[in-house]
C-alpha positions in Angstrom: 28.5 76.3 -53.3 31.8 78.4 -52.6 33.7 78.8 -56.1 37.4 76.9 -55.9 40.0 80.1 -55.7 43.4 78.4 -56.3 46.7 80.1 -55.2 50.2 79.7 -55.9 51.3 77.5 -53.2 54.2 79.3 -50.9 54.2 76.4 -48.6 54.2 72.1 -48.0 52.9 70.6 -45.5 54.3 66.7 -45.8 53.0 64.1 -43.1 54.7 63.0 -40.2 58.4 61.6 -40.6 59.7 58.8 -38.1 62.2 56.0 -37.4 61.3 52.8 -35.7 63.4 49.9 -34.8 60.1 47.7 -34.8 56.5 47.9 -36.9 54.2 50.7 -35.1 51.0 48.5 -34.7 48.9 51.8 -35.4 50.0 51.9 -39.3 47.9 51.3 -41.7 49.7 49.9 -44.4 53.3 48.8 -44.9 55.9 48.4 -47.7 57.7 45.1 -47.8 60.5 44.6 -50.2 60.5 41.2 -52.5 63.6 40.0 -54.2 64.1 36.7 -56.8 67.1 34.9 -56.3 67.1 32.3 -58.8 64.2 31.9 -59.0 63.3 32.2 -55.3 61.3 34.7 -54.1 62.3 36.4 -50.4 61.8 39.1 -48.6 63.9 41.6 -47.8 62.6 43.3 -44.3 59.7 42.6 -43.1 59.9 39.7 -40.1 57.7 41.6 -38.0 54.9 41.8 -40.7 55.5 38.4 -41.6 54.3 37.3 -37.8 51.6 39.7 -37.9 49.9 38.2 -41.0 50.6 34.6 -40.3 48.6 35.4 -37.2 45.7 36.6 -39.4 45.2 33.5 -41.5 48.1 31.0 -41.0 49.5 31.9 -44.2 52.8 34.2 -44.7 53.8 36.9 -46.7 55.7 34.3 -49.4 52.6 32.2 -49.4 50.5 34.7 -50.1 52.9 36.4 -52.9 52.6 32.8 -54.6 48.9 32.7 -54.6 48.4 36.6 -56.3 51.3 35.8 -58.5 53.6 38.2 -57.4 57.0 39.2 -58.7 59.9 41.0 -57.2 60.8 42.7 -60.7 62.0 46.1 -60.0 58.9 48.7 -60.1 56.4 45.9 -59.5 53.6 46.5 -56.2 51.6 43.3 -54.8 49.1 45.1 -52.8 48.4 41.7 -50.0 44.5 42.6 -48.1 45.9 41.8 -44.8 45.8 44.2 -41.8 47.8 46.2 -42.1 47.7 46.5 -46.1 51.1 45.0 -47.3 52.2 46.6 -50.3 55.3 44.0 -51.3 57.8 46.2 -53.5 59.6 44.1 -55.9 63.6 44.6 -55.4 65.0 42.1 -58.5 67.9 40.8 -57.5 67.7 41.9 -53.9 69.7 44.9 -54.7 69.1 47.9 -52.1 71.4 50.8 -53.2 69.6 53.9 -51.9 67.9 54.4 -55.6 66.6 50.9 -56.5 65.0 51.3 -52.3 63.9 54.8 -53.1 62.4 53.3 -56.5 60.6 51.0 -55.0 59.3 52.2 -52.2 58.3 55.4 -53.9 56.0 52.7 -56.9 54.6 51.0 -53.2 53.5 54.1 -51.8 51.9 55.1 -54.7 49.6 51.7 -55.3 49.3 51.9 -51.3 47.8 55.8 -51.4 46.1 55.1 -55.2 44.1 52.2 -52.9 43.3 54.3 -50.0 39.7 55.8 -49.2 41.2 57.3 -46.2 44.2 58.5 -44.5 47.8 56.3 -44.9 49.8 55.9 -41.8 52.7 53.8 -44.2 55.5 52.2 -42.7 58.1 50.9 -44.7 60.0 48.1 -43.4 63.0 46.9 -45.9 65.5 46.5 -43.2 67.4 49.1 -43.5 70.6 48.6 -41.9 72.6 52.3 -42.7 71.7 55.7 -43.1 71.6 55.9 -46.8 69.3 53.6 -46.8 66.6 55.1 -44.6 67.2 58.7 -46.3 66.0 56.9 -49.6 63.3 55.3 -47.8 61.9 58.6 -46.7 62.2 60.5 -50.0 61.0 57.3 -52.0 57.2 57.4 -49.8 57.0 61.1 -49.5 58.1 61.7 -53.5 55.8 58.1 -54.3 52.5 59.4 -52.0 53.1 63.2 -53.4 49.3 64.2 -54.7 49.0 67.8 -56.3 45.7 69.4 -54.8 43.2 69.6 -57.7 41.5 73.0 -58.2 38.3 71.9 -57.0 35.0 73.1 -55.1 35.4 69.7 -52.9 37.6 69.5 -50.2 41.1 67.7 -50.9 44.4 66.3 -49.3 47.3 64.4 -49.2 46.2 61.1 -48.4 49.5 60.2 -47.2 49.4 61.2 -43.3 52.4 59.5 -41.7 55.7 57.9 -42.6 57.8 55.7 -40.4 60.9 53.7 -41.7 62.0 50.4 -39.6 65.9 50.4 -39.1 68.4 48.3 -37.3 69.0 51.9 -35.5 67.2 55.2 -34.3 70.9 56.8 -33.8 72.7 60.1 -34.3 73.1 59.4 -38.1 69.7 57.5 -38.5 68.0 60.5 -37.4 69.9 62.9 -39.5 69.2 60.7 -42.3 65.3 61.0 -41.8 65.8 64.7 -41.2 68.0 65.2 -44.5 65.6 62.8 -47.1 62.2 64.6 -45.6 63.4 68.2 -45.9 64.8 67.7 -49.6 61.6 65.4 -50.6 59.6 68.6 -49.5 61.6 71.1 -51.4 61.2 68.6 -54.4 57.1 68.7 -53.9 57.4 72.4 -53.2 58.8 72.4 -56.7 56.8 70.0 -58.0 53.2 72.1 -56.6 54.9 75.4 -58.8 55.0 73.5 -61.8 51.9 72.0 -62.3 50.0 75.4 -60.8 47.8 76.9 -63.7 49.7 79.7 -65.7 47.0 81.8 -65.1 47.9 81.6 -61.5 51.4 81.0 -61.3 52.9 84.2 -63.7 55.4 86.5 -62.8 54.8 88.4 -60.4 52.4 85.7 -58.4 55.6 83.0 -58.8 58.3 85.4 -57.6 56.3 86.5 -54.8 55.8 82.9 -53.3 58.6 82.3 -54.0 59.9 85.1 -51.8 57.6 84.5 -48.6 59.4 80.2 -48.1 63.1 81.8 -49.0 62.8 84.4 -46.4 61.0 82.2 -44.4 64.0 79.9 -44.6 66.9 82.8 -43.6 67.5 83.8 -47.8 67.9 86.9 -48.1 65.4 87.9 -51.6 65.2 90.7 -53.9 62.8 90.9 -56.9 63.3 93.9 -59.8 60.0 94.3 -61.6 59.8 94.8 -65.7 60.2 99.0 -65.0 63.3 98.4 -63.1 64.8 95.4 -65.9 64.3 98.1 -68.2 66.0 100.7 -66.5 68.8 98.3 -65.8 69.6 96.6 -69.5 67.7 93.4 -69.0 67.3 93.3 -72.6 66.1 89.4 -72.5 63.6 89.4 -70.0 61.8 92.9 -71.1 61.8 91.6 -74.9 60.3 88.3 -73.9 58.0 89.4 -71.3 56.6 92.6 -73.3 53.9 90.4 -75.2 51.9 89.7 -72.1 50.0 91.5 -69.5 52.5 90.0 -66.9 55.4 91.5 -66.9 59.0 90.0 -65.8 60.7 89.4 -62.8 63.8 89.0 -61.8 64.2 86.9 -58.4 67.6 87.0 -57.1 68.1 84.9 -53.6 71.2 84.6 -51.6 72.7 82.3 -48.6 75.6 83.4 -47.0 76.7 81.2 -44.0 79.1 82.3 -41.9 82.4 80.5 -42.9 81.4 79.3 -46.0 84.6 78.7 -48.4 82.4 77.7 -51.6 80.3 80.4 -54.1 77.9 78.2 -56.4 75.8 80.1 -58.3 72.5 78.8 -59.7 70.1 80.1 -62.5 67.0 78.8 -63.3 64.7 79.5 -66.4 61.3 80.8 -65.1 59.0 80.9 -68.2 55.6 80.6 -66.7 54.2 79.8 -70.2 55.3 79.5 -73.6 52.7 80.1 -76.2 55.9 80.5 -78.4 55.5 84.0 -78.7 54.6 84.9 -82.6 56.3 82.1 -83.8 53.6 80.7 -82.2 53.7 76.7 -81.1 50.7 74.0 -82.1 48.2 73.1 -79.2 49.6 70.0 -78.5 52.9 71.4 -78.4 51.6 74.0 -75.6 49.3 72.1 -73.6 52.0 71.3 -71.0 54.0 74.9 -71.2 53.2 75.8 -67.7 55.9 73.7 -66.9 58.2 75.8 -69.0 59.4 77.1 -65.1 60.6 74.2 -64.1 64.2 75.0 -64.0 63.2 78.5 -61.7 61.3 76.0 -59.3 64.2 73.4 -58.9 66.6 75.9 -58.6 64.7 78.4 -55.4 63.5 74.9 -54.3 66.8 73.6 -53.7 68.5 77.0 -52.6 65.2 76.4 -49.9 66.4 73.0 -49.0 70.2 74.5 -48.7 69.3 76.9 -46.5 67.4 74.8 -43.8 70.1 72.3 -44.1 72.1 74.8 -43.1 75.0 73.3 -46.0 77.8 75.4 -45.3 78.2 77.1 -49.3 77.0 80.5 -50.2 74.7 80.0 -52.6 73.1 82.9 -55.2 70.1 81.9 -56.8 68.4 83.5 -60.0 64.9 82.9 -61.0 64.5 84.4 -64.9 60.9 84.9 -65.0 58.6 85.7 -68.0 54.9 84.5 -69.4 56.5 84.3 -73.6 53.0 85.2 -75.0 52.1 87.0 -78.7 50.7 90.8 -78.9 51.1 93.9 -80.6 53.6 94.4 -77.8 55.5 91.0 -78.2 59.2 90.9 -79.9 59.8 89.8 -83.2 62.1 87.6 -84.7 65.1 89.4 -86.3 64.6 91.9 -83.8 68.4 92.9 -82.1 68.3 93.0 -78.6 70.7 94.4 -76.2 71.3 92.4 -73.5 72.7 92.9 -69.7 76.1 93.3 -69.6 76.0 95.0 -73.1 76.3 92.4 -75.9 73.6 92.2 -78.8 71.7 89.3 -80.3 69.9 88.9 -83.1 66.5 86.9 -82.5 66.2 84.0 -84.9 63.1 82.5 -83.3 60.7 84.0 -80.6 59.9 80.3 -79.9 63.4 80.1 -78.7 62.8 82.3 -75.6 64.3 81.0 -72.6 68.4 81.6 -73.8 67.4 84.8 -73.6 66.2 85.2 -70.3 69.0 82.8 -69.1 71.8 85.2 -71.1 70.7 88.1 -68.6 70.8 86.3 -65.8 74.0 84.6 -66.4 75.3 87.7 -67.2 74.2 88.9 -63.8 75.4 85.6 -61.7 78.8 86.0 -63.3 78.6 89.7 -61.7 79.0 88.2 -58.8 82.2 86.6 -58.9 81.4 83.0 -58.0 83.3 79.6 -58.1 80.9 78.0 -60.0 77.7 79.0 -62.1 75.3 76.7 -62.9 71.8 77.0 -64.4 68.9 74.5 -65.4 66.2 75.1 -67.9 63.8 73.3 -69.8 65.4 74.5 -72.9 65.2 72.5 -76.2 63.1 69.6 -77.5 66.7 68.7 -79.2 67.8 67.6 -76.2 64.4 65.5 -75.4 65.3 64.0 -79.2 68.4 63.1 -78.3 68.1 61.5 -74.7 64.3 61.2 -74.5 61.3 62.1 -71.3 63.8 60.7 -68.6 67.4 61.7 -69.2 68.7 65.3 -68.5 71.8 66.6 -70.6 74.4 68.0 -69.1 77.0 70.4 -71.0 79.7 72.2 -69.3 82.9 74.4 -69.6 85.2 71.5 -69.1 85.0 68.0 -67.9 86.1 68.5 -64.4 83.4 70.7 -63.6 80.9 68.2 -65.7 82.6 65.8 -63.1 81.3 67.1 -60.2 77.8 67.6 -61.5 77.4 63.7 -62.5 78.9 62.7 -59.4 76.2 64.6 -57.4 73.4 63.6 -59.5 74.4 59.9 -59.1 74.5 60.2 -55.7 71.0 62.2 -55.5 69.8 59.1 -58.0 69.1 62.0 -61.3 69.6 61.1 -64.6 71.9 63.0 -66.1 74.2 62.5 -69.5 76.7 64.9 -70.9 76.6 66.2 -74.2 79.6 68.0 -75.7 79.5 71.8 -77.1 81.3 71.3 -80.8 83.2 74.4 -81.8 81.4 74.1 -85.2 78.5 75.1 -83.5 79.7 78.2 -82.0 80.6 79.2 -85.8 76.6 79.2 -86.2 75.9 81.7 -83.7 77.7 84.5 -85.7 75.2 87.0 -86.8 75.5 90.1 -89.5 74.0 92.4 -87.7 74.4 92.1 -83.9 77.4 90.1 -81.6 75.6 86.9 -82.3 72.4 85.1 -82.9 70.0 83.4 -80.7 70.2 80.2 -82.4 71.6 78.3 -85.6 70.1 75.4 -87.6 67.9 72.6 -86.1 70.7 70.3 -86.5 72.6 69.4 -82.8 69.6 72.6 -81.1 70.6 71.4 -77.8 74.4 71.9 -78.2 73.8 75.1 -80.2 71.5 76.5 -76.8 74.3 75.7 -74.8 76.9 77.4 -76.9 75.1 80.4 -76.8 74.7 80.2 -72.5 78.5 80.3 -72.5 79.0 83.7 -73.8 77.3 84.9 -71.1 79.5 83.5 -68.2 82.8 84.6 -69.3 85.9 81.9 -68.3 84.1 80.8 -65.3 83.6 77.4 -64.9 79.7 76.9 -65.6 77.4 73.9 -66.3 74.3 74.1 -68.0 71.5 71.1 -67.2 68.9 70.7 -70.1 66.0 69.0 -68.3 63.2 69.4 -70.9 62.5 65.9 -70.8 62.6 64.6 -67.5 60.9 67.9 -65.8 57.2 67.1 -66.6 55.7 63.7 -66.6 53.1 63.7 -69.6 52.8 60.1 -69.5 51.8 57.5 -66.5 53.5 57.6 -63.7 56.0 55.4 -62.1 58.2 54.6 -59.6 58.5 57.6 -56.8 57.6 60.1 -60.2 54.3 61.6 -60.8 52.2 62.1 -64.2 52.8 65.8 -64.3 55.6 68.0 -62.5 58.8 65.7 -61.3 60.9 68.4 -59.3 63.6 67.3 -61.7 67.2 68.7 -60.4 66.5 69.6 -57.1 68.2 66.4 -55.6 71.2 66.8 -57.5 71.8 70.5 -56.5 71.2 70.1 -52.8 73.7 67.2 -53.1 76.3 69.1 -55.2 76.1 71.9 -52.8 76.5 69.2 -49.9 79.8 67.9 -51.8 81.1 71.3 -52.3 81.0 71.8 -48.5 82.7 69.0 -48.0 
């Protein structure tokens, strides 16, 4: 028997995306929605499927919800034998903003695909009566029927072969919708198949280099600087991070540049492959799920992916801060001073607090670049989990307009996200006696502290720094449209900031 050789994926293959005005009689199973008014259950969609059934055994869809003891609570599947399967997706009150649609047709597709023993031609029939709509009926099946390929000696796939949405139109705008929810629903799997790839697959070099092949792929121009050329050019983060393992750094640096383009965003994302913890070394439970240490990297080349074959209309410069934080004779110490890019010196108060220090050097390096806005995303502190727990993101920014902006994008993208403030107190606790500052202060408000210590690395630009530590890997059951494992966290809110900024 051939031995399983797993690779770092450097491509998604997502099934087959259409728009219907009526139920393709070839599907194999379809999502119905089911709303409670009152007390009253009804459907919402599905006229077509009602006929079909009734045909079947004389009994419809409501009927049949009343014998299995269905409910329309939000997040609830009734899987209904019929043929096609009926998966009815419980809708509460009826509401069908695009995330309570994308919600639940994402937990439908999941029971639908869970049930499977073959392939899932899924329709999903909630009558969708405006674009919005359909875009979060794409990205709710394709994020809901997402299956990561296990490392195995058996063949495996997605289950999940097809996708076509009914709507009251297959216009201009209907289309478009289809084509914008399935191309950023592949960037967030394409994120999602980086995180939960082994660390001793995905490292460095391995992650930057895949990363490279579906940015070029997609018209970004890419340049990588390995650890002999971050040494040579100050990168005093990344090399002192890094220098514990056998994998040394990289530095991914990615730019679109439409023609006309009025907007510079720039975007950094922590790459930390895995975080032992470095000689302040972490407890096995606490580094079981460090592969996932990269996931702000992954959600930020994802969505500069997903910019790019959008063909959004903002320049965008993407950093990917990459490092495996492992212990060695090699590794850096805490107390150690380290000189960073651009000059300025920190004193290391914890090698467990790693990633601000590969962030500070590529800030320091985004901010090179003169852009409007800077904004990273990292999987920073286990404060910020504390504070807002697994499903929240914080958000902390220069000032409130620019915090603005990000909360209105992540809203619309239907992310999580809740500001935090940075105290001046806490920028008091950065001062060190022996370099230009430390690396971190007391345990006390570690979040805030992290985010403090960002900011001194991007000058007076405005800057907004997204904490997604506990919202970026799943290590509980899944639910809804998300995964146990990776989520691909942040991608939907960058591709739709970058969209607004166009605008």
């Amino acid at each position: 028997m051939a031995t399983a050789q797993p690779t770092v994926p450097n491509a998604i293959i997502i099934p087959d995306v259409g728009l219907r005005k009526s139920l393709d009689r070839d599907v194999t199973a379809v999502v119905v929605g089911l709303a409670d008014g009152d007390g009253t259950l009804s459907l919402a969609g599905g006229e077509d499927v009602d006929k079909l059934v009734r045909k079947q055994g004389g009994r419809g869809l409501l009927e049949l919800a009343a014998v299995l003891g269905a409910t329309a609570k939000p997040g609830s599947v009734t899987l209904i034998p019929a043929v096609p399967l009926v998966a009815l997706a419980g809708l509460g009150d009826g509401e069908t903003s695009p995330e309570s649609v994308r919600r639940a047709v994402g937990a439908a597709t999941r029971a639908v695909v869970a049930a499977a023993t073959g392939p899932v031609d899924l329709a999903v029939s909630l009558g969708a009566g405006d674009p919005e709509q359909v875009k979060a009926s794409v990205e709710g099946a394709l994020l809901g029927g997402y299956e990561y390929a296990k490392v195995t000696s058996k063949p495996a796939g997605n289950r999940l072969r097809s996708v076509h949405v009914v709507a009251s139109s297959t216009g201009g705008e209907f289309k478009q919708a289809v084509e914008l929810g399935s191309t950023v629903a592949a960037n967030v799997l394409l994120a999602r198949d980086w995180v939960n790839t082994p660390a001793n697959v995905l490292y460095p070099e391995t992650f930057s280099a895949a990363a490279s092949d579906v940015l070029r792929a997609a018209k970004v121009g890419v340049e990588v600087l390995d650890e002999a050329e971050l040494r040579d050019k100050g990168y005093g983060g990344l090399t002192a991070v890094g220098g514990g393992s056998a994998h040394g750094p990289r530095l991914l640096r990615a730019t679109w540049t439409p023609r006309g383009a009025k907007f510079h965003l720039a975007l950094v994302g922590k790459g930390i492959t895995f975080d032992s913890g470095g000689l302040d070394i972490k407890n096995p439970e606490g580094m079981y799920t460090m592969k996932s240490d990269m996931s702000g990297a992954a959600a930020v080349l994802a969505a500069t992916r997903a910019i790019a074959q959008l063909g959004i209309q903002v320049r965008v410069t993407a950093y990917g801060a990459m490092a495996e934080n492992m212990p060695s004779g090699s590794a850096y110490r805490p107390s150690d001073v380290l000189t960073m890019y651009g000059g300025q010196t920190v004193e290391n108060a914890n090698t467990d607090a790693e990633g601000r220090l590969v962030m500070a050097d590529a800030l320091a390096r985004a901010s090179e670049d003169k852009p409007d806005l800077v904004l990273d995303v990292a999987t920073l502190t286990g404060a910020c989990v504390v504070a807002l727990g697994d499903r929240v993101a914080g958000l902390m920014a220069s000032d409130d307009e620019t915090a603005a902006l990000v909360l209105d994008a992540a809203e619309l993208a239907g992310e999580d996200f809740w500001q935090l403030p940075i105290p001046h107190h806490l920028r008091a606790a950065l001062d060190s006696k022996v370099a230009d500052m430390k690396s971190s202060g007391s345990r006390s408000g570690g979040a805030l502290t992290a985010a403090a210590f960002l900011q001194r690395f991007v000058g007076e630009l405005p800057w907004a720094h997204l904490d997604i530590a506990g919202p970026a890997f799943n290590a509980q059951d899944p639910y809804d449209y998300v995964p146990a494992g990776a989520t691909g966290h942040a991608v939907r809110t960058l591709v739709a900031l970058a969209a607004s900024l166009a605008a």
